[in-house]
SERO-4910 file (N, C-alpha, C, O; in steps of 0.05 Angstrom, whole numbers):
BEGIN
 pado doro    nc1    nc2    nc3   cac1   cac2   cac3    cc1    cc2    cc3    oc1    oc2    oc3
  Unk    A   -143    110   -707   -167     94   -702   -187     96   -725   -206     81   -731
  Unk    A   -178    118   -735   -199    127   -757   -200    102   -788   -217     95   -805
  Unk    A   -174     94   -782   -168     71   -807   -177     49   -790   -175     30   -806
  Unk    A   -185     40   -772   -180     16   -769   -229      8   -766   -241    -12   -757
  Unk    A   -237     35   -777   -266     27   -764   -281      7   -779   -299     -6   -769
  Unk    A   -275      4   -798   -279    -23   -818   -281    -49   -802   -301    -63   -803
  Unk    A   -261    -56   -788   -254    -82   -776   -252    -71   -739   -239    -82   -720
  Unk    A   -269    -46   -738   -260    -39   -701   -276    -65   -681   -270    -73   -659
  Unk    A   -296    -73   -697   -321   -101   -680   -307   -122   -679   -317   -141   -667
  Unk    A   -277   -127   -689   -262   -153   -692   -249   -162   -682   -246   -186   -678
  Unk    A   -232   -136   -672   -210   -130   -659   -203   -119   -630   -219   -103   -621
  Unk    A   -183   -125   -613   -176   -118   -589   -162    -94   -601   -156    -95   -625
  Unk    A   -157    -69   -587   -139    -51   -589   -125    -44   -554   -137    -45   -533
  Unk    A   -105    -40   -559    -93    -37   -537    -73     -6   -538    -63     -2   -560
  Unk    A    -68     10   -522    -52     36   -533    -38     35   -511    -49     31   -490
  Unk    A     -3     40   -513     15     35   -506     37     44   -524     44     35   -546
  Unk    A     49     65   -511     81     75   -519    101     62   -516    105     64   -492
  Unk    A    115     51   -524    133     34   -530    158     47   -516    175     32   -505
  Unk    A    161     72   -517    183     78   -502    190     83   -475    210     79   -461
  Unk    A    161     97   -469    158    102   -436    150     81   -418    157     80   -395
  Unk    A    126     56   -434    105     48   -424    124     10   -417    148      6   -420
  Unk    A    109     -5   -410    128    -33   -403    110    -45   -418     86    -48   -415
  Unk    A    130    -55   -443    109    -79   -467    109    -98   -457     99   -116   -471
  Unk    A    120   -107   -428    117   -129   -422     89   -144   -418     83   -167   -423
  Unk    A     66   -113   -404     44   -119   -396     26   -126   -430      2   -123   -429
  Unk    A     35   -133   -451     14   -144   -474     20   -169   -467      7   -183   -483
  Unk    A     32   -183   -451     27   -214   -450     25   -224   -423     32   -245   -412
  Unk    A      9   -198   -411     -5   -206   -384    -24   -228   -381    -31   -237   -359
  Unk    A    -34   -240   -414    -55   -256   -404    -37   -283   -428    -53   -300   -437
  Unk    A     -8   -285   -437      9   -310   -439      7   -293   -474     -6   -276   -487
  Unk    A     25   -308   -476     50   -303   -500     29   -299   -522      7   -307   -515
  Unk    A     30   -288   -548     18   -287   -568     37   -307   -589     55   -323   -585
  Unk    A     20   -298   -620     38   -319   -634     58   -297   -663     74   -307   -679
  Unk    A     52   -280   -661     71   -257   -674     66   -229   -669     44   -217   -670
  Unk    A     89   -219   -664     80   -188   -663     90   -175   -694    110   -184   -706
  Unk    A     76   -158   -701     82   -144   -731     92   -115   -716     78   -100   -701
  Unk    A    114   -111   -723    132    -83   -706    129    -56   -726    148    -43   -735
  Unk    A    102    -51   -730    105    -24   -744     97     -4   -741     88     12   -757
  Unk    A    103      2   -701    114     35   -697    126     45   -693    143     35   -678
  Unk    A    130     68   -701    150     87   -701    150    113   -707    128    125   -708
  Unk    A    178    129   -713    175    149   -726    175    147   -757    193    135   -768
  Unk    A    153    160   -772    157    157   -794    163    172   -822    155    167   -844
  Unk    A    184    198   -810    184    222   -831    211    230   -824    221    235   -803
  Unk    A    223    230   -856    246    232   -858    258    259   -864    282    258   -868
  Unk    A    247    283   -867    249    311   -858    246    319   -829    261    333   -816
  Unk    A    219    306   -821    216    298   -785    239    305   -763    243    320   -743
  Unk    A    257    279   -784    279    269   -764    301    291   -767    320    295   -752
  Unk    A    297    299   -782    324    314   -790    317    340   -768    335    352   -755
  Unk    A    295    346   -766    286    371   -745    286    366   -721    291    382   -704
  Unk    A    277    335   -714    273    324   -692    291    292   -676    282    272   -664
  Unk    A    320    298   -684    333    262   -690    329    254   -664    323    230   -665
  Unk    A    331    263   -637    322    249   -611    298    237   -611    296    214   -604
  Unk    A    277    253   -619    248    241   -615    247    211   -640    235    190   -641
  Unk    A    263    221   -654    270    203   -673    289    175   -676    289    156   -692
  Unk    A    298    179   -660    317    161   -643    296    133   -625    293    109   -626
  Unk    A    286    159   -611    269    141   -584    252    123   -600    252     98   -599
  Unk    A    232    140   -619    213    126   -626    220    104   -646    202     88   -651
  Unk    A    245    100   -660    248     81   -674    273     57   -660    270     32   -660
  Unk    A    291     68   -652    309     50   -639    307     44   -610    309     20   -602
  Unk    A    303     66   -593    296     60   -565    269     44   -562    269     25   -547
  Unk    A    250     48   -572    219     32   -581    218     -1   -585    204    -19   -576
  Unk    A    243      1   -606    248    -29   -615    263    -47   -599    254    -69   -594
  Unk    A    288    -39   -589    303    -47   -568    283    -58   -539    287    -78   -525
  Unk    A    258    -35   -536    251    -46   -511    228    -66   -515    222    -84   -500
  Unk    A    215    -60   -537    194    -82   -552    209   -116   -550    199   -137   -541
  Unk    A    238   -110   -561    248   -135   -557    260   -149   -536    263   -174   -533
  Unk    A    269   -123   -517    273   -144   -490    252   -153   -480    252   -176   -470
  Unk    A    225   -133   -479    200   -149   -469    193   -179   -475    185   -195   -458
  Unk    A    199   -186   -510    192   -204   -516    213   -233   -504    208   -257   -500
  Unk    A    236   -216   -502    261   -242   -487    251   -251   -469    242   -274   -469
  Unk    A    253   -228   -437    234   -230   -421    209   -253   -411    205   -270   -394
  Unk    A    195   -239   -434    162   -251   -425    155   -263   -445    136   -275   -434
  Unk    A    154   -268   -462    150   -279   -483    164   -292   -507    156   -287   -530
  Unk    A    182   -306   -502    203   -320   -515    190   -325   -544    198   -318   -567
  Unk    A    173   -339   -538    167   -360   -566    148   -345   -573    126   -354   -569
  Unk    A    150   -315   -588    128   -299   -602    150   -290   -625    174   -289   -622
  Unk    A    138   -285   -643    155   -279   -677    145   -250   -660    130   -241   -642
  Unk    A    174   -239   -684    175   -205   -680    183   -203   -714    203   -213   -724
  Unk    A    169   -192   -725    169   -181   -757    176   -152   -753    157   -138   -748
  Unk    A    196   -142   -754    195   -110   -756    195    -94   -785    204   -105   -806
  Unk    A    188    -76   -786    180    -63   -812    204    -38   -809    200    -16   -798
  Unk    A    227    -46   -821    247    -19   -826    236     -1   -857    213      1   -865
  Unk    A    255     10   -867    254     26   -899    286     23   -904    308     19   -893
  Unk    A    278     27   -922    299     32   -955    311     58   -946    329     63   -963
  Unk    A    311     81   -925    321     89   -918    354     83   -917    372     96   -927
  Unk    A    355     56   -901    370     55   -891    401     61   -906    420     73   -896
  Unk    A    397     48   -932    412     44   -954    421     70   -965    438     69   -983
  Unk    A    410     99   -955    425    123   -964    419    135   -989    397    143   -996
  Unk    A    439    136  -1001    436    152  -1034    420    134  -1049    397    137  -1057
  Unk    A    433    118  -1051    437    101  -1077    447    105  -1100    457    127  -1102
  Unk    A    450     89  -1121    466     94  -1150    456     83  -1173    468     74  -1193
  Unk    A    423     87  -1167    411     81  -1194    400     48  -1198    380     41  -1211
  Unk    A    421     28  -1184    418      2  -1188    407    -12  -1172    418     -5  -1151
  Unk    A    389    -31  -1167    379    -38  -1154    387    -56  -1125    402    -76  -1124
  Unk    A    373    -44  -1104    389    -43  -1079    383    -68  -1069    359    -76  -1068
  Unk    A    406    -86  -1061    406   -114  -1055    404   -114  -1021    407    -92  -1011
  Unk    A    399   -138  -1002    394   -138   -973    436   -130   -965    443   -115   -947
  Unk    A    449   -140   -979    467   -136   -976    488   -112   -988    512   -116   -985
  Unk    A    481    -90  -1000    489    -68  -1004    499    -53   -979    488    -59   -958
  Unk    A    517    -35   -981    520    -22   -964    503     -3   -948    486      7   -963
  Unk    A    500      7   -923    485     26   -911    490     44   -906    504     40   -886
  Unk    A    489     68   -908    496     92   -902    473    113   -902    465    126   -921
  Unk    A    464    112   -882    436    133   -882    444    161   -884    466    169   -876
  Unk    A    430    173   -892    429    200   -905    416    223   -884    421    247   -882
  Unk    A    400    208   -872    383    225   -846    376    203   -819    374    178   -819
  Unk    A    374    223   -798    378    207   -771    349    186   -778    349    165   -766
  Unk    A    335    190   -790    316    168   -791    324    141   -799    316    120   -787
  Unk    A    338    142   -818    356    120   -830    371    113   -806    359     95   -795
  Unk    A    389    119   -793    404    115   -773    383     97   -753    386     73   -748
  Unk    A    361    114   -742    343     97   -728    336     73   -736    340     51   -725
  Unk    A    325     78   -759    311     46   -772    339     23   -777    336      2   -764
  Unk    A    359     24   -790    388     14   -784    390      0   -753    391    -24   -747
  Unk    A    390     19   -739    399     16   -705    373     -9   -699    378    -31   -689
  Unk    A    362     -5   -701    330    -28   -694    336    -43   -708    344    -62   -695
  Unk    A    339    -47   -736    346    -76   -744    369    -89   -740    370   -113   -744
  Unk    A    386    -79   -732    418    -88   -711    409   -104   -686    414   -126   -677
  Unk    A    391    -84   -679    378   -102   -643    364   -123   -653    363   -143   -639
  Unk    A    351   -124   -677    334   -144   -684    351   -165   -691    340   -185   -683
  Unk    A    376   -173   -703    394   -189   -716    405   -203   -691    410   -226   -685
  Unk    A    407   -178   -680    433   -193   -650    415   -208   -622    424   -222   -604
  Unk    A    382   -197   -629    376   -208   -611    361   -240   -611    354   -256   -593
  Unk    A    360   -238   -644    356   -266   -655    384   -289   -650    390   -312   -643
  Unk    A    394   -270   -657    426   -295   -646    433   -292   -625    457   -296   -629
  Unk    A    430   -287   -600    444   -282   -581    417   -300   -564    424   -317   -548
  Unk    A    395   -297   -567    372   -297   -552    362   -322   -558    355   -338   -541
  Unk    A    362   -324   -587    347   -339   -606    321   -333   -596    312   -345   -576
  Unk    A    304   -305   -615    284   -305   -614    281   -302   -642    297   -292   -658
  Unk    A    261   -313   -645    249   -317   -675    230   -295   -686    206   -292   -684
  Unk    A    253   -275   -702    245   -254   -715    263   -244   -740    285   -252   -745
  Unk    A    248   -222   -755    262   -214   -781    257   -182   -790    242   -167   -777
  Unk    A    271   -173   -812    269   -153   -815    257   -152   -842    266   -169   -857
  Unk    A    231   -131   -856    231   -122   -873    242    -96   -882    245    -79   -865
  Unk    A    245    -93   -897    268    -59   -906    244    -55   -931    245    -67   -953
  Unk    A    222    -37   -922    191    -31   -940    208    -10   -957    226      3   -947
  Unk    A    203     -8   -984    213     18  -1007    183     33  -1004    162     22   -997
  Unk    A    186     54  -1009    159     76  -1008    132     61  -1006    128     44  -1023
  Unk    A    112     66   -985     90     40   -987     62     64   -988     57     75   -967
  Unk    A     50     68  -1006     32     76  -1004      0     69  -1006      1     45   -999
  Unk    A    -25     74  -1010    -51     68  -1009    -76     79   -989    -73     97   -972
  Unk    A   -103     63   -997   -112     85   -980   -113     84   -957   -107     62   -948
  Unk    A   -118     99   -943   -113    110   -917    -93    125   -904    -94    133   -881
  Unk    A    -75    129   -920    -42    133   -920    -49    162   -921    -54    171   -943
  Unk    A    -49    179   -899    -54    217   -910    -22    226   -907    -18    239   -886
  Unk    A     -4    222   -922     25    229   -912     33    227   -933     19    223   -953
  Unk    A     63    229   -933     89    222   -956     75    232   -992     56    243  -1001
  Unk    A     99    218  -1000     98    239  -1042     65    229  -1052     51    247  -1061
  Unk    A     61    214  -1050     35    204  -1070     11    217  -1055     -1    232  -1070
  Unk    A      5    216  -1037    -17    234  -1023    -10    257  -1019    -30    272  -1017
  Unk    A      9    266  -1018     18    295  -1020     12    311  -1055      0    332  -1060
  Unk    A     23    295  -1069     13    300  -1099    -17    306  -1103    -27    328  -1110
  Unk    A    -32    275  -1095    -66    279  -1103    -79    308  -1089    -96    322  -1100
  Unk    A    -69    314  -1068    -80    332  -1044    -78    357  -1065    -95    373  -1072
  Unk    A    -55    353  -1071    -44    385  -1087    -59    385  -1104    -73    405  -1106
  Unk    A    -62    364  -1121    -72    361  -1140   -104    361  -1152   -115    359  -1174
  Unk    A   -111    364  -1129   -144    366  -1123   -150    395  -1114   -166    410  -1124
  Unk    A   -132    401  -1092   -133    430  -1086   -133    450  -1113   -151    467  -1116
  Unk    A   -109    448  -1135   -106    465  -1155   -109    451  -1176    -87    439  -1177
  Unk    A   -127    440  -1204   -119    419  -1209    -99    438  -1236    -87    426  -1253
  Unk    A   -100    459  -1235    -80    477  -1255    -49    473  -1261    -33    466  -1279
  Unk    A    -49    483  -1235    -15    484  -1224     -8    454  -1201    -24    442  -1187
  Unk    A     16    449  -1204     24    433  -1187     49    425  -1178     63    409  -1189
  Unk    A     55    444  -1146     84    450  -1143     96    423  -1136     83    410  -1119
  Unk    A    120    412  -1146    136    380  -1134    157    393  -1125    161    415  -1134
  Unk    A    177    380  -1102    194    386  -1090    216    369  -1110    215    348  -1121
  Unk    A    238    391  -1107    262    366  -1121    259    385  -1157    251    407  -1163
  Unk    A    269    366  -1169    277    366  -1205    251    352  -1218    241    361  -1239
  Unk    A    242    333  -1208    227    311  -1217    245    285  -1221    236    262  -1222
  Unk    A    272    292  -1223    289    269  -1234    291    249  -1208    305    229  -1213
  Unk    A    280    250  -1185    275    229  -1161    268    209  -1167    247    208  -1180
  Unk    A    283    185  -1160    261    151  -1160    259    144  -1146    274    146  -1127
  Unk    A    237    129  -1145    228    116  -1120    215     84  -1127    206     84  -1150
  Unk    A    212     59  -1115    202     45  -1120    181     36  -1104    187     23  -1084
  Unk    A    154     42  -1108    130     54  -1095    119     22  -1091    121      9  -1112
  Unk    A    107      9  -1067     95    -11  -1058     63     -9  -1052     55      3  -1032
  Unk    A     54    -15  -1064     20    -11  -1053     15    -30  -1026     21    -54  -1027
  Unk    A      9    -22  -1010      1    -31   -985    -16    -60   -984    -21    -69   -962
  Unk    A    -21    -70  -1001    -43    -92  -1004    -17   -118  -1008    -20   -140   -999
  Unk    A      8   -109  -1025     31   -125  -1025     42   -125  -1003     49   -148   -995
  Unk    A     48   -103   -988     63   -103   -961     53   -120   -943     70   -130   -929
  Unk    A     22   -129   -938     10   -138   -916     16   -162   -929     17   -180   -912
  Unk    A     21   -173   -958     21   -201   -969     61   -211   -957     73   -232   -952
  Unk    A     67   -190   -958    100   -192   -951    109   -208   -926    123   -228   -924
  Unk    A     93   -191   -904     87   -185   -877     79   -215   -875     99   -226   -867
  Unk    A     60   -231   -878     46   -252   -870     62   -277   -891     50   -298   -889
  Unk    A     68   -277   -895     89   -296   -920    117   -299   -899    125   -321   -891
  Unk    A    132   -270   -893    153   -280   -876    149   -289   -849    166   -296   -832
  Unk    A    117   -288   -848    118   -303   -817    112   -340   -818    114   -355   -799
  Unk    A    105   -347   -849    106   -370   -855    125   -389   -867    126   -414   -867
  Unk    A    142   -368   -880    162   -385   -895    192   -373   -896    213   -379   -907
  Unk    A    182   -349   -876    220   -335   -874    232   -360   -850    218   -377   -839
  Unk    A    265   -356   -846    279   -367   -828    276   -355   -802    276   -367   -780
  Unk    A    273   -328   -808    266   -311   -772    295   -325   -756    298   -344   -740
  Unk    A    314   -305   -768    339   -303   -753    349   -293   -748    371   -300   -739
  Unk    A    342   -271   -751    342   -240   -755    355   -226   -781    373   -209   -783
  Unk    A    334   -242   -805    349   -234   -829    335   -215   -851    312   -221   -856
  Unk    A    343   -202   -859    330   -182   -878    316   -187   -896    321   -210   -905
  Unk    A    300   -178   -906    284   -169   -938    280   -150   -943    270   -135   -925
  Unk    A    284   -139   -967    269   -121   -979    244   -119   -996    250   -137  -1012
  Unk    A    222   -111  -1003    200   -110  -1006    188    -88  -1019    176    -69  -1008
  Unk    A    193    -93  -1052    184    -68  -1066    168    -83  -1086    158   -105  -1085
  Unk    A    168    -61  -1109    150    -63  -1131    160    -75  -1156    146    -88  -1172
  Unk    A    185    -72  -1159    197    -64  -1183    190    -53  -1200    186    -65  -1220
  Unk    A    187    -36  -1198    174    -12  -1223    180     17  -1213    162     33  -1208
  Unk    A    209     24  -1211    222     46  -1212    203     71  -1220    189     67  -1240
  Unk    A    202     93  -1209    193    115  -1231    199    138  -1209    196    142  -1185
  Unk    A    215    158  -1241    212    185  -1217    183    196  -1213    161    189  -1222
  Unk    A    191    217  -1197    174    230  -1186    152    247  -1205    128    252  -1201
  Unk    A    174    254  -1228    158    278  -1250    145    253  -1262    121    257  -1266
  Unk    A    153    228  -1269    133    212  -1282    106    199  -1264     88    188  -1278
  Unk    A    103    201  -1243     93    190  -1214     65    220  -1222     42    217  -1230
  Unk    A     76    241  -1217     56    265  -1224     42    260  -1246     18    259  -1244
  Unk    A     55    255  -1272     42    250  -1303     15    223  -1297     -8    226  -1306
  Unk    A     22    206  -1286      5    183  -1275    -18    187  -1259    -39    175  -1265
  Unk    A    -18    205  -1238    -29    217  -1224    -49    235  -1237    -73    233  -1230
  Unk    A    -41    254  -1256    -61    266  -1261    -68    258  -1286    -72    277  -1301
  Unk    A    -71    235  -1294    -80    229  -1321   -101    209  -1303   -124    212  -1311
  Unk    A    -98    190  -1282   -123    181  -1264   -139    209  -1246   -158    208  -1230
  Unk    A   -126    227  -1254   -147    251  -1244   -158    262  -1269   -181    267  -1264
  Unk    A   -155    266  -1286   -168    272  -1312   -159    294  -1320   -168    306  -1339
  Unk    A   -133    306  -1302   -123    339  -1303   -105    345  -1325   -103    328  -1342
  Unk    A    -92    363  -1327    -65    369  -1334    -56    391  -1330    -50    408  -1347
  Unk    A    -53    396  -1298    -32    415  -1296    -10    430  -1304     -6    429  -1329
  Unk    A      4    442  -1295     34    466  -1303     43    447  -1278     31    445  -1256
  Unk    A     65    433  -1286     85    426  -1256    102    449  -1255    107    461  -1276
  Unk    A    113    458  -1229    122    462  -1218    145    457  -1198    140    456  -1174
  Unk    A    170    454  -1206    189    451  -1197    215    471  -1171    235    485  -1176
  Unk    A    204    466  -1148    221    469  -1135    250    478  -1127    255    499  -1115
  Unk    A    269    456  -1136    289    454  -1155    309    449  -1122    334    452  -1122
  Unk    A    297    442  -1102    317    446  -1083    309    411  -1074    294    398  -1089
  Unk    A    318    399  -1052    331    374  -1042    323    377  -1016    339    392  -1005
  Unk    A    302    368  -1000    302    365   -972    326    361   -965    343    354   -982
  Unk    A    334    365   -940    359    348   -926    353    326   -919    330    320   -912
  Unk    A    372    310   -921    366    278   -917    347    258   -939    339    235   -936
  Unk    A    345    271   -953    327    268   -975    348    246   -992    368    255  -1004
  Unk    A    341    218   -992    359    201  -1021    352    206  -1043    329    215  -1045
  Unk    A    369    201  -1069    353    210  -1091    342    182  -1122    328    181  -1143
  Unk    A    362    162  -1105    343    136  -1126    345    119  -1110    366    112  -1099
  Unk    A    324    110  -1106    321     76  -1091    302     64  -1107    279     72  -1111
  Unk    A    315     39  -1118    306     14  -1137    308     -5  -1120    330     -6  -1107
  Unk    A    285    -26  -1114    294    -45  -1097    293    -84  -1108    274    -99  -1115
  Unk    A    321    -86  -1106    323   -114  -1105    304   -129  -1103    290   -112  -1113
  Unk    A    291   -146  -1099    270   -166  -1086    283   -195  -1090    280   -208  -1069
  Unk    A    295   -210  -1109    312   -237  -1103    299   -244  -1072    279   -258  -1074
  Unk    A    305   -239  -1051    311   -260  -1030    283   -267  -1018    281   -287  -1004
  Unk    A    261   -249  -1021    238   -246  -1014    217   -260  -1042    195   -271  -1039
  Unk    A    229   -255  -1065    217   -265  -1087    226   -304  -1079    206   -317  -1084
  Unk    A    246   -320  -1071    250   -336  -1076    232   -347  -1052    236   -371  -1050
  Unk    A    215   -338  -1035    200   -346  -1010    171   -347  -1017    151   -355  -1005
  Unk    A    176   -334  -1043    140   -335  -1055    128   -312  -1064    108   -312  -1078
  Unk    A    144   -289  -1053    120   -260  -1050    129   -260  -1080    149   -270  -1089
  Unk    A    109   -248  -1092    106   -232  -1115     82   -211  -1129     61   -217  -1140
  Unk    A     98   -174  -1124     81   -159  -1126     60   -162  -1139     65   -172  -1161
  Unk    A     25   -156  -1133     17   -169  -1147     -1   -134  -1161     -5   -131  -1185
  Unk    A     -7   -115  -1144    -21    -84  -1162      6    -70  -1162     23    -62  -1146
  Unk    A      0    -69  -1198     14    -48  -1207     16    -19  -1206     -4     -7  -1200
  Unk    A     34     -6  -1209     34     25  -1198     18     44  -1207     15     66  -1197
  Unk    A      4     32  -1231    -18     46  -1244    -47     44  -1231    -58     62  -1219
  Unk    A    -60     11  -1236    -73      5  -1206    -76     19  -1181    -97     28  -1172
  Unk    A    -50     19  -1169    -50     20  -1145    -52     59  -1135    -55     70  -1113
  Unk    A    -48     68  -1159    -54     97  -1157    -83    106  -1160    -95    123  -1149
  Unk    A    -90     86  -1181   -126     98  -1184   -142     80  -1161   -163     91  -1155
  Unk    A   -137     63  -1149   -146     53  -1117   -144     78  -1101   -163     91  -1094
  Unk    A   -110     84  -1095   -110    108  -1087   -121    138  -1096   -119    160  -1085
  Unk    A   -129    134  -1110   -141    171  -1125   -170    168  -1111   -179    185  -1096
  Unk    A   -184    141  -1117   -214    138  -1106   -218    140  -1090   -239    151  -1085
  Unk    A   -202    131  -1070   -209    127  -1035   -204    157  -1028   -219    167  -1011
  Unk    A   -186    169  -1037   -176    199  -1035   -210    211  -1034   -223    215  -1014
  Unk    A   -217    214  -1063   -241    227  -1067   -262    221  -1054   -275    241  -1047
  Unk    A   -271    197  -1048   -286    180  -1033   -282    193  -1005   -302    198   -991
  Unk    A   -257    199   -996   -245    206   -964   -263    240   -962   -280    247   -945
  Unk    A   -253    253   -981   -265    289   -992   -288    293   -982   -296    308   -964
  Unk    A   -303    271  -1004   -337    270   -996   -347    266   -962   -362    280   -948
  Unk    A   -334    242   -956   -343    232   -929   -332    259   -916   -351    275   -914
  Unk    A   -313    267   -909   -304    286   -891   -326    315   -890   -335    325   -869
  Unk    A   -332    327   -929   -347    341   -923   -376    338   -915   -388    353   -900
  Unk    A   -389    311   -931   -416    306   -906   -408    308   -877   -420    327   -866
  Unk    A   -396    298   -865   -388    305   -847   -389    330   -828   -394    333   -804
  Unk    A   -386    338   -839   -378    372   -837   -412    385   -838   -415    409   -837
***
């Protein structure tokens, strides 16, 4: 709630668990005109500790989100928001909607399993919905995953700064300001048949170069610190395709450099407020 106080005078909020609760009752008062499907579980070490709760919240969640909408609400778009998860290792090259899948951790498996129900229930049902497959999406507000995990560290010590892994990790990092441009684009000009996109940056970078960026918009220069070990379930390059999503219009528009010093400010900006606060 804490992200949303900017725009809280604008907005209805409604709270509702998706797995226990009946989504039927959001169209107690008649059908809406899209739902944007992006909850869940969202941590992919999480799942590996927790793959039931991980399960529920991403595949059992989605499954019942969508019978609701069969149900009670036929003619409402369903956009669901999967990951790059799904796709596993990878091999360096950039990952197409049609590459193979092989998840690496039950999270992948979940997000996979939801966009299956999403495909079959567009053809079977014909309800008009789609999948995005998001590559790493960060920005502000985001207190989670590698890039806020970095600044945090990185503010805490600005000397030392331990990274998990080699540094040799890639990732293709999405600033959140493109994701919401993704999101609203496939509700205008995708097919909604239950067909995929992917939705990145193109601008590959490992992790040890991701830190170098980071603290040169921090003004630091730390000792990194390397780890040297591999979460489980942990992939180690995801580059993402864009072709099928690029030919519908989207095109990333803040760069990873940008989109880190947006992120570094709001970070610091976040510091301050919290300690007035205090």
């Amino acid at each position: 709630m804490k992200n949303l106080a900017g725009v809280i005078d604008a907005i209805e909020t409604q709270r509702l668990d998706l797995v226990r609760d009946d989504p039927r009752s959001l169209f107690a008062e008649g059908e809406c005109e899209t739902i944007y499907h992006l909850a869940g579980f969202a941590s992919v070490p999480e799942s590996v500790n927790h793959p039931r709760l991980d399960f529920e919240r991403n595949a059992v969640a989605t499954y019942n989100l969508l019978e609701a909408v069969r149900e009670a609400a036929p003619k409402t778009q369903v956009i669901f928001t999967s990951s790059a998860a799904v796709y596993g290792e990878g091999k360096g090259e950039p990952l197409a909607e049609d590459y193979p899948t092989a998840p690496v951790a039950p999270y992948g498996v979940s997000k996979l399993a939801a966009e299956r129900y999403v495909e079959v229930f567009a053809r079977l049902y014909g309800l008009r919905a789609a999948t995005l497959r998001l590559f790493p999406v960060y920005g502000p507000r985001l207190r989670n995953h590698v890039i806020y995990d970095l600044i945090r560290k990185a503010s805490e010590n600005p000397h030392e700064l331990p990274i998990h892994g080699d540094g040799t990790q890639v990732r293709d990092f999405t600033y959140v300001a493109d994701v919401v441009d993704a999101l609203l684009l496939i509700t205008q000009r995708g097919r909604l048949e239950g067909e995929v996109y992917n939705v990145g940056s193109e601008e590959p970078v490992s992790i040890r170069d991701l830190a170098r960026i980071i603290c040169s918009v921090m003004e630091i220069d730390p000792r990194f610190v390397f780890s040297g070990d591999v979460r489980p379930g942990v992939s180690l390059r995801w580059c993402a395709d864009i072709s099928r999503v690029k030919q519908l219009g989207y095109q990333p528009r803040v760069k990873l450099a940008e989109g880190l010093a947006k992120t570094v400010a709001w970070f610091e900006d976040d510091i301050i407020s919290n300690r007035s606060a205090k």
